[in-house]
Structures are given as structure tokens and as C-alpha cells.
C-alpha positions in Angstrom: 62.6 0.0 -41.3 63.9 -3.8 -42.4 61.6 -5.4 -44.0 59.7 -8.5 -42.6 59.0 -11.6 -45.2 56.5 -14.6 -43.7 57.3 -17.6 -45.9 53.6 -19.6 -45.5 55.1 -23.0 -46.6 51.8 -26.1 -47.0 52.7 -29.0 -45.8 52.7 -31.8 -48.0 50.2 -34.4 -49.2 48.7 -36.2 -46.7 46.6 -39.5 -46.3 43.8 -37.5 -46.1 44.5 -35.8 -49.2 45.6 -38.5 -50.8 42.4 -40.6 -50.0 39.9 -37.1 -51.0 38.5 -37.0 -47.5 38.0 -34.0 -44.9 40.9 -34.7 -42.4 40.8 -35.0 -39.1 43.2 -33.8 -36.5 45.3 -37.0 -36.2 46.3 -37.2 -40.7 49.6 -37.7 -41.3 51.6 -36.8 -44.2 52.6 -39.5 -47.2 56.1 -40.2 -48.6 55.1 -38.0 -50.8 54.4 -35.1 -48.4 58.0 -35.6 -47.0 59.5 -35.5 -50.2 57.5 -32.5 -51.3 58.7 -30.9 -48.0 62.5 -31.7 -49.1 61.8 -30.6 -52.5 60.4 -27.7 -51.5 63.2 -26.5 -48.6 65.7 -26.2 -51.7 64.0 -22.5 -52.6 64.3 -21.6 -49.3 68.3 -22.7 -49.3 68.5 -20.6 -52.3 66.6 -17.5 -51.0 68.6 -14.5 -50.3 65.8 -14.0 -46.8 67.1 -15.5 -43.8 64.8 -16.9 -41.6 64.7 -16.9 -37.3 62.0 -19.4 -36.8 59.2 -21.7 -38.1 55.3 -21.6 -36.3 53.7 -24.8 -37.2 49.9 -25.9 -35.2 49.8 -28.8 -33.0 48.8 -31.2 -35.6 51.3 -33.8 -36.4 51.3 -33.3 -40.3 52.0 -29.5 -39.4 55.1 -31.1 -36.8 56.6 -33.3 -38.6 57.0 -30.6 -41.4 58.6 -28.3 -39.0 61.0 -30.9 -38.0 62.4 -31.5 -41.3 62.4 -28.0 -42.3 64.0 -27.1 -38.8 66.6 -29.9 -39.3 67.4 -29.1 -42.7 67.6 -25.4 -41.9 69.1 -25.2 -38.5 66.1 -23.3 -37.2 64.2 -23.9 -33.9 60.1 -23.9 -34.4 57.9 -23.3 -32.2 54.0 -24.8 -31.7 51.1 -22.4 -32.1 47.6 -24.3 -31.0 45.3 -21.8 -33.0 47.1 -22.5 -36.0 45.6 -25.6 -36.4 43.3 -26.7 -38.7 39.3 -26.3 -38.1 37.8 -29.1 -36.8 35.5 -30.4 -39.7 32.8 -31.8 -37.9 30.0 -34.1 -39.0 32.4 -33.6 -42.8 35.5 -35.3 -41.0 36.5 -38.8 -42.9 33.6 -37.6 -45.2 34.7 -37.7 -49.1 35.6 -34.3 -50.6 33.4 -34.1 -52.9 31.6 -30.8 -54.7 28.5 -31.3 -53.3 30.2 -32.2 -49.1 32.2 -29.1 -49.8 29.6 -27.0 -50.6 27.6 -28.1 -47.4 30.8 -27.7 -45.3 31.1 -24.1 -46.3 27.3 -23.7 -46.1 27.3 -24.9 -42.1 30.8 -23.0 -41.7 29.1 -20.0 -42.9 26.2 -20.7 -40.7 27.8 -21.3 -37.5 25.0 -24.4 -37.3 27.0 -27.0 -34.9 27.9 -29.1 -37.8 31.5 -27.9 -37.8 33.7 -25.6 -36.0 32.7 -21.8 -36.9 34.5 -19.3 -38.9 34.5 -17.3 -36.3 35.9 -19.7 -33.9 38.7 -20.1 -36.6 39.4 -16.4 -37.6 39.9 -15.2 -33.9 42.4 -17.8 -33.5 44.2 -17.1 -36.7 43.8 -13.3 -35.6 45.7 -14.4 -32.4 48.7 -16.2 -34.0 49.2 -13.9 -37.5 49.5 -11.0 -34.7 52.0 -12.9 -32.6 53.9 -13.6 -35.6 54.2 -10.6 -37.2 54.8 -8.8 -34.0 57.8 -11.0 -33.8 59.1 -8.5 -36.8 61.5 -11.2 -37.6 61.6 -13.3 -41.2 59.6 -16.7 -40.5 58.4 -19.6 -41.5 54.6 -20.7 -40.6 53.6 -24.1 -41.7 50.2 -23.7 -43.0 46.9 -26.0 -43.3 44.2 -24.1 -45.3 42.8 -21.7 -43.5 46.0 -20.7 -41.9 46.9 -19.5 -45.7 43.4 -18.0 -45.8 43.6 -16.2 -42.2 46.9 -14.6 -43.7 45.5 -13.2 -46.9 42.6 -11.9 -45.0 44.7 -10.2 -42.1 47.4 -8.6 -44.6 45.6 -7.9 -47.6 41.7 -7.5 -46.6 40.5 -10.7 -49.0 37.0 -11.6 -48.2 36.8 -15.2 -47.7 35.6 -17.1 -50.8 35.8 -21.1 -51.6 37.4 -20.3 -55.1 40.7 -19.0 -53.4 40.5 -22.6 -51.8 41.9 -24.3 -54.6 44.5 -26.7 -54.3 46.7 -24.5 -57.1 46.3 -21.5 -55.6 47.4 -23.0 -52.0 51.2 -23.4 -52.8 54.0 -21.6 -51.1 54.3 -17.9 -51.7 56.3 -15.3 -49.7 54.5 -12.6 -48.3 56.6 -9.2 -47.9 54.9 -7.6 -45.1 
């Protein structure tokens, strides 16, 4: 049986990120970002894995990722709505600090109203990891957070923690599923 690589590529800085605040659904990437993104595409050129296609959400950070990547690679992408990011509720525009993020996972956790709940967030990354990998085709998902957190979870059984959060453990890997 071939195998089946999923390249879960982040896309880069945003204004959000750049700023320290909990985005919201409209943040757009940074000069930065798109350089990082460019940067970035040259491991993929030099990998050995072909890829079919690139999965990005409906968020424009997420788009405008996959276009460059697409361009760059000759690859078509396709939109995915429940790979988007949470909505962050009450925490959107709100600094991200220690303390916010620790009440945002608290009322994630809690399914309170104060934000969108995990569960609300891991059925829909259930949904599009499974459409993907059925796929059995090499690909390329542009990935916010908890889209890399909704793949570790559905390949590899990690319970969800805030320490596997971190911005250094969020860059690109390949997957070999």
C-alpha cells in the first residue's frame, strides 16, 4: 500500500499575531507571513513527496496562503469551512496574555458560551481530517492552531493540552500516515 504524507503547513505571521491579540476571523497575514510562506514553499520544491492538492479553511489568512503555495506549486486547493479557526469569543481582539489564555482554555474546556466549544471544534476537524485522509492522496492542509492540534489528536491519540500550543512546537512537520 503507497504511502500517504499530509504536509500541515501554518500559515504565516499575521496582524493578529504580530499585535499579541486573539484573532478574529477577518486577520490577515503580514509581509512577513508572505515571506515566511515563500520561504517556507522552498522545502516543499526540494521534497522528494509529490503533492495533489492543498485544503485550506475559509479564512483569508488560510486563502491567501493557499494561493501562493498553489501558484508556486502548480496545485489546485480546495476550501474546507470546518477547517477554520474557533471562534474566540468574548477573547477576540483581547491581548494574549498568560492570564486571557488561561481563561480561554478554562471557558473552552467548559463549553460556558464565552467561546466556541471544543466540541464544536473537534467534530468539525473530525469531519475534514477524515475527508482528507480518505482522499489517500499526498496533501497539503493549511493549518491555524487547532487544525494542527485536531491532526495530532486524530492520528496519534494526543490528549489535548495548552503546552503542545506553543508557538515552537506549531511549525511545519510532515505527517506519514
Amino acid at each position: 500500500m503507497k504511502e500517504q504524507h499530509i504536509l500541515i503547513f501554518s500559515h504565516g505571521q499575521t496582524e493578529a499575531q504580530l499585535n499579541k491579540v486573539f484573532s478574529d476571523a477577518n486577520t490577515t497575514m503580514t509581509e512577513k507571513g508572505r515571506q515566511e510562506v515563500l520561504d517556507d514553499i522552498q522545502n516543499i520544491k526540494s521534497s522528494e513527496i509529490k503533492y495533489k492538492k492543498i485544503y485550506c479553511s475559509n479564512l483569508p489568512r488560510a486563502i491567501e496562503t493557499a494561493e501562493i503555495i498553489s501558484k508556486e506549486l502548480n496545485l489546485p486547493f480546495e476550501i474546507i469551512n470546518e477547517l477554520a479557526q474557533q471562534d474566540f469569543g468574548i477573547y477576540t481582539g483581547k491581548p494574549n496574555t498568560k492570564e486571557n489564555y488561561s481563561d480561554y482554555i478554562n471557558d473552552l474546556l467548559a463549553e460556558n458560551g464565552n467561546c466556541e466549544p471544543i466540541t464544536n471544534i473537534l467534530n468539525n476537524l473530525e469531519k475534514s481530517v477524515k475527508k482528507i485522509y480518505d482522499t489517500k492522496e499526498n496533501s497539503i492542509v493549511i493549518a491555524h492552531r487547532f487544525t494542527w492540534l485536531g491532526f495530532e489528536v486524530y492520528f496519534n491519540g494526543t490528549n489535548y493540552s495548552p503546552e503542545i500550543l506553543t508557538q515552537d512546537e506549531k511549525k511545519n512537520f510532515v505527517r506519514s500516515i
